[in-house]
C-alpha positions in Angstrom: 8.7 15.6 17.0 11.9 13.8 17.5 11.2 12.9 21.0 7.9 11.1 19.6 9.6 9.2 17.1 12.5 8.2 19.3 9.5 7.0 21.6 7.8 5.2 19.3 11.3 3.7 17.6 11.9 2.6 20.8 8.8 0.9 21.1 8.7 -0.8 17.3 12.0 -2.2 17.8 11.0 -3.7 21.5 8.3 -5.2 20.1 9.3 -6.4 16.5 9.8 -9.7 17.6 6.5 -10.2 19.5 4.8 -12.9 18.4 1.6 -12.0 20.3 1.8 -8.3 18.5 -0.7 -9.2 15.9 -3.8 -10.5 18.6 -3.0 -7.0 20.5 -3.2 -4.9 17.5 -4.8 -6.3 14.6 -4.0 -4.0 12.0 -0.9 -2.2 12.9 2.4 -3.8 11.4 5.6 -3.3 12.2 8.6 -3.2 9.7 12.5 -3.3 9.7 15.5 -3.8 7.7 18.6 -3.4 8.6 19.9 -2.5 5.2 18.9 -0.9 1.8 16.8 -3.4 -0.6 15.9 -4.1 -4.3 12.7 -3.1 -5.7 9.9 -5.6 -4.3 6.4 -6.1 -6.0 3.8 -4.8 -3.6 0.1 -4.7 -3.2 -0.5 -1.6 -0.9 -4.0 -2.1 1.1 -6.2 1.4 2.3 -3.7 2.1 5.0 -1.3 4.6 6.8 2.8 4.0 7.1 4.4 6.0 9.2 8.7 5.5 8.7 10.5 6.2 12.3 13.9 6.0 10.9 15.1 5.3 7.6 13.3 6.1 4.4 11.7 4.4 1.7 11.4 5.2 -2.0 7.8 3.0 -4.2 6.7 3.7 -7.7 2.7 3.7 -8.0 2.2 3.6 -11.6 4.7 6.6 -13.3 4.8 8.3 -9.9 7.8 8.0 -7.8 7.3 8.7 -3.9 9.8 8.7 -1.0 8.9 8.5 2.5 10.9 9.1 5.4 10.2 10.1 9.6 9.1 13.9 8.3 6.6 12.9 6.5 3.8 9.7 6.3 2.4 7.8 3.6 -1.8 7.0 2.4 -2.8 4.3 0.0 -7.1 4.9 0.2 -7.1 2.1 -2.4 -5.6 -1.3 -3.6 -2.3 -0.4 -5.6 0.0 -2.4 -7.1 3.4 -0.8 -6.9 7.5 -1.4 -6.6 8.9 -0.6 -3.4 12.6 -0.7 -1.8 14.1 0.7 1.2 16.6 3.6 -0.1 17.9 4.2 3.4 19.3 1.7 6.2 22.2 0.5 7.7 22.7 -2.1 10.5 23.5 0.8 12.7 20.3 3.0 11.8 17.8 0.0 10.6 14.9 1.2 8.6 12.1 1.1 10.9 8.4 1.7 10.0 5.0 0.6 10.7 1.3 0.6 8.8 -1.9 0.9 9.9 -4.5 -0.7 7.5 -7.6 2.0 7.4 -11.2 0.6 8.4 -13.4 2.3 6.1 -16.3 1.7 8.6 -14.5 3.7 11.3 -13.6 6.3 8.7 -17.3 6.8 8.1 -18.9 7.2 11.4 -16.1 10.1 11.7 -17.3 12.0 8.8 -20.8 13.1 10.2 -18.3 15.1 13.3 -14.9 15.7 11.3 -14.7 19.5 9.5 -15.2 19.3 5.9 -12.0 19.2 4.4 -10.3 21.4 1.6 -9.1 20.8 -2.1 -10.1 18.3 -4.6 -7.4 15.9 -5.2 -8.4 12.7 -6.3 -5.2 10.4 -6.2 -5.6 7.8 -4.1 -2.5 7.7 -2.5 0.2 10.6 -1.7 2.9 11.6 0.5 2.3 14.6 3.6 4.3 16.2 6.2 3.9 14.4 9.5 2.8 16.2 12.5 2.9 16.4 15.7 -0.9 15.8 16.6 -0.9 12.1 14.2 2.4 11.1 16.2 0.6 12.0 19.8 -2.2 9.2 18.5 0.4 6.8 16.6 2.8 6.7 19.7 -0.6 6.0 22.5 -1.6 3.3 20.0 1.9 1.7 19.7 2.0 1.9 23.3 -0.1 -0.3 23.9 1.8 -3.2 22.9 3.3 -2.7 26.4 0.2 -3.1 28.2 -2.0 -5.4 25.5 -4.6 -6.0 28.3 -5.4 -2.5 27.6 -5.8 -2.4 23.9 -9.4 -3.9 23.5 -10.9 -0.5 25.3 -8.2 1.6 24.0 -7.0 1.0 20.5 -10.1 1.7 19.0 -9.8 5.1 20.6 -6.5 6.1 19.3 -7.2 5.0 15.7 -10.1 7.4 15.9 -8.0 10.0 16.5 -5.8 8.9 14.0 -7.9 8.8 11.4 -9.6 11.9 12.2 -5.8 13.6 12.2 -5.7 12.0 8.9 -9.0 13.5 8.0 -7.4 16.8 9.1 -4.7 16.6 6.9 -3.8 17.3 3.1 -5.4 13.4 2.7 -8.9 14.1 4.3 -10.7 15.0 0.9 -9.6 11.5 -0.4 -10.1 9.7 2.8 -13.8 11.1 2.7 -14.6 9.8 -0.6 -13.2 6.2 0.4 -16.0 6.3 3.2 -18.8 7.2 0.8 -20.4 4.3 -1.0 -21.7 6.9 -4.2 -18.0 8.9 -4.5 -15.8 8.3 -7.3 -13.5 7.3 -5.7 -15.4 4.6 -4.2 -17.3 3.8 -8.0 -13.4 3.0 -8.6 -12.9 0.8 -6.3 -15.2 -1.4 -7.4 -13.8 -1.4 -11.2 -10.4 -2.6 -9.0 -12.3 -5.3 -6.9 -13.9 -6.4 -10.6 -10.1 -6.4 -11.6 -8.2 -7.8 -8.8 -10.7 -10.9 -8.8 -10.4 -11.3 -12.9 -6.7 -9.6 -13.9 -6.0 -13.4 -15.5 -9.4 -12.6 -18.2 -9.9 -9.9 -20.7 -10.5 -6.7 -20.1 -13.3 -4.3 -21.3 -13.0 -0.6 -20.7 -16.4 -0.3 -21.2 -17.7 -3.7 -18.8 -15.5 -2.0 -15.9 -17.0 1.7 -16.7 -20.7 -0.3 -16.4 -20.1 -1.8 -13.2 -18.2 1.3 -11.6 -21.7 3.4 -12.8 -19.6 5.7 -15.5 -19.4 6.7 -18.9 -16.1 5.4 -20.3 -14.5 8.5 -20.5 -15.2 9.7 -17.5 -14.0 6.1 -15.7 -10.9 6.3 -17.9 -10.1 9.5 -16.5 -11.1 9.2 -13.0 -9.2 5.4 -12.6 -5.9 7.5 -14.4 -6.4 9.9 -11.3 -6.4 7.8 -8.4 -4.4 4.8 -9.3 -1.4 6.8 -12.4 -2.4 4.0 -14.1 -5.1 2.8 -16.9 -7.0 0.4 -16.1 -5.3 -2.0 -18.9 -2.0 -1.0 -17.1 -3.2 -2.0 -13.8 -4.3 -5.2 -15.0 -0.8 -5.8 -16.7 1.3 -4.6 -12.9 -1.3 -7.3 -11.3 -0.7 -9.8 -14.0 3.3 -9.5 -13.7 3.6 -9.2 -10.2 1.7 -12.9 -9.7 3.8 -14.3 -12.6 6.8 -13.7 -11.0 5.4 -15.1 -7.8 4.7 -18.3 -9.6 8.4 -18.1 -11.5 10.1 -17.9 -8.0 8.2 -21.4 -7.1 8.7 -22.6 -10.6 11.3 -21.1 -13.9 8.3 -22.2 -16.3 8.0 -18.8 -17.7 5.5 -20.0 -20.5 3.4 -21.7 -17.9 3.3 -18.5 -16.0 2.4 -16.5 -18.7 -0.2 -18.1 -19.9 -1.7 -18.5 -16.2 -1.7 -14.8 -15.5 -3.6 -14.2 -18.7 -1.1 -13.8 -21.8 -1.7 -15.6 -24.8 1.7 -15.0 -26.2 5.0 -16.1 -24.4 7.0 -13.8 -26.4 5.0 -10.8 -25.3 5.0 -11.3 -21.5 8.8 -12.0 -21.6 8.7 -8.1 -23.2 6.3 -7.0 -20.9 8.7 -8.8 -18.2 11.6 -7.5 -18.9 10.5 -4.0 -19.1 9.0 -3.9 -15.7 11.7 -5.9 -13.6 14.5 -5.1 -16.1 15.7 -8.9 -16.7 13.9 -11.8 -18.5 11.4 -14.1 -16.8 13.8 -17.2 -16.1 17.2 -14.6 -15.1 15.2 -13.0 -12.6 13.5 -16.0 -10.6 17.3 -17.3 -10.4 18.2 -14.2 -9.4 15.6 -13.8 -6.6 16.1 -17.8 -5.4 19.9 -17.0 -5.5 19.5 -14.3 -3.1 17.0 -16.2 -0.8 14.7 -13.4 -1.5 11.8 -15.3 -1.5 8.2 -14.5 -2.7 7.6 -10.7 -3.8 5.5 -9.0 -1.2 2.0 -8.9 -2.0 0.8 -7.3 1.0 -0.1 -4.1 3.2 3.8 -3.6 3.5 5.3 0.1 5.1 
């Protein structure tokens, strides 16, 4: 497998810089760093990351993953999380890309895929890479060398991806993000629900109606594939975009109250307890450091 991944690094780094990357390839990213960072507010998208050198550490909820070139990581659902690069160096950059999963392609595969094994429910998790997903990764970053081929060909090599990914400890999950009446997809739309409205109140049982549960039995399966309760997941998405707006502006009241708090003094708890520093210290922190925005995206 190193011969793949020193393949494909050498392709991600020739190619890191292409502006014309994105048209070629729609939904594969490329990453890089060429040293170890802070924790960054994420949103991870329904995708794939696959590290070729480095490693990175993210905290979904009160689970801590780490990620490196042996093994890949799957998000099957929109998570909020806290990521930083544990491992890179100017000579050995952290290098990584993502692959954002097309639930449509994912289904037509299920009717010819082999049923897969186990019942986990999380919706995201870390596996050992192998050799059969790096064949399909490396043809499909490829083809950033010869982009007038990609139109025919990429949609080939991310069906074989995603079918190696529907081999793998993920498929079980992957399956159930591909069916409209799984639970997994019934959560999903308690998440959409939440994502759209994380700056109203929250009912349990309003979210449990619309995802087509019993409130226990929501409860339970949201705690399972997100580590989080739904109150708590509301909270991540309410802090993350409040320190957005405190990097464009210190107002730490205004952004409280426009992520949904109605007390100051509470958010600048709930604040500190997430990113560690008060509201105002950490936007001058982060504008001191020409950090910029937190990533909110589909980041590797």
């Amino acid at each position: 497998m190193r011969h793949q991944l020193d393949q494909m690094l050498a392709l991600a780094e020739r190619h890191l810089h292409n502006p014309h990357r994105e048209a070629a390839l729609p939904r594969l990213a490329l990453y890089a760093s060429s040293g170890q960072t802070c924790s960054t507010a994420t949103l991870y998208r329904p995708m794939l990351c696959l590290v070729l050198q480095g490693a990175k550490q993210v905290l979904i909820g009160d689970r801590v993953l780490r990620y490196d070139p042996a093994s890949y990581f799957v998000a099957s659902l929109e998570l909020p999380a806290s990521g930083r690069i544990v491992e890179a160096s100017p000579d050995r950059p952290y290098v990584a890309l993502s692959l954002t999963l097309d639930r449509e392609a994912l289904a037509a595969l299920l009717p010819d895929a082999p049923p897969a094994s186990g019942g986990r429910t999380a919706g995201f998790a870390v596996s050992p890479v192998t050799p059969h997903l790096l064949d399909a990764c490396l043809r499909l970053l490829a083809l950033l060398d010869t982009p007038e081929d990609a139109a025919v060909l990429a949609p080939l090599h991310e069906r074989e991806i995603l079918y190696r990914l529907l081999r793998g400890p993920q498929g079980g999950v992957l399956r159930q993000i591909a069916q409209a009446d799984s639970r997994l997809s019934q959560v999903r739309q308690a998440i959409a629900w939440i994502r759209e409205h994380f700056d109203e109140p929250l009912r349990v049982e309003a979210l449990a109606e619309i995802a087509g549960m019993s409130p226990a039995s929501f409860h339970r399966h949201f705690k399972a594939a997100t580590a989080m309760s739904p109150l708590q997941y509301q909270k991540v998405l309410r802090l993350q975009e409040a320190r957005r707006l405190l990097v464009i502006s210190a107002d730490a009241t205004r952004a409280a109250y426009r992520v949904g708090y109605e007390s100051a003094s509470q958010f600048s708890r709930e604040y500190a307890r997430m990113f560690g520093v008060p509201p105002s210290r950490d936007a001058e922190r982060l504008r001191g450091a020409g950090i910029g925005l937190p990533e909110i995206s589909s980041a590797a």
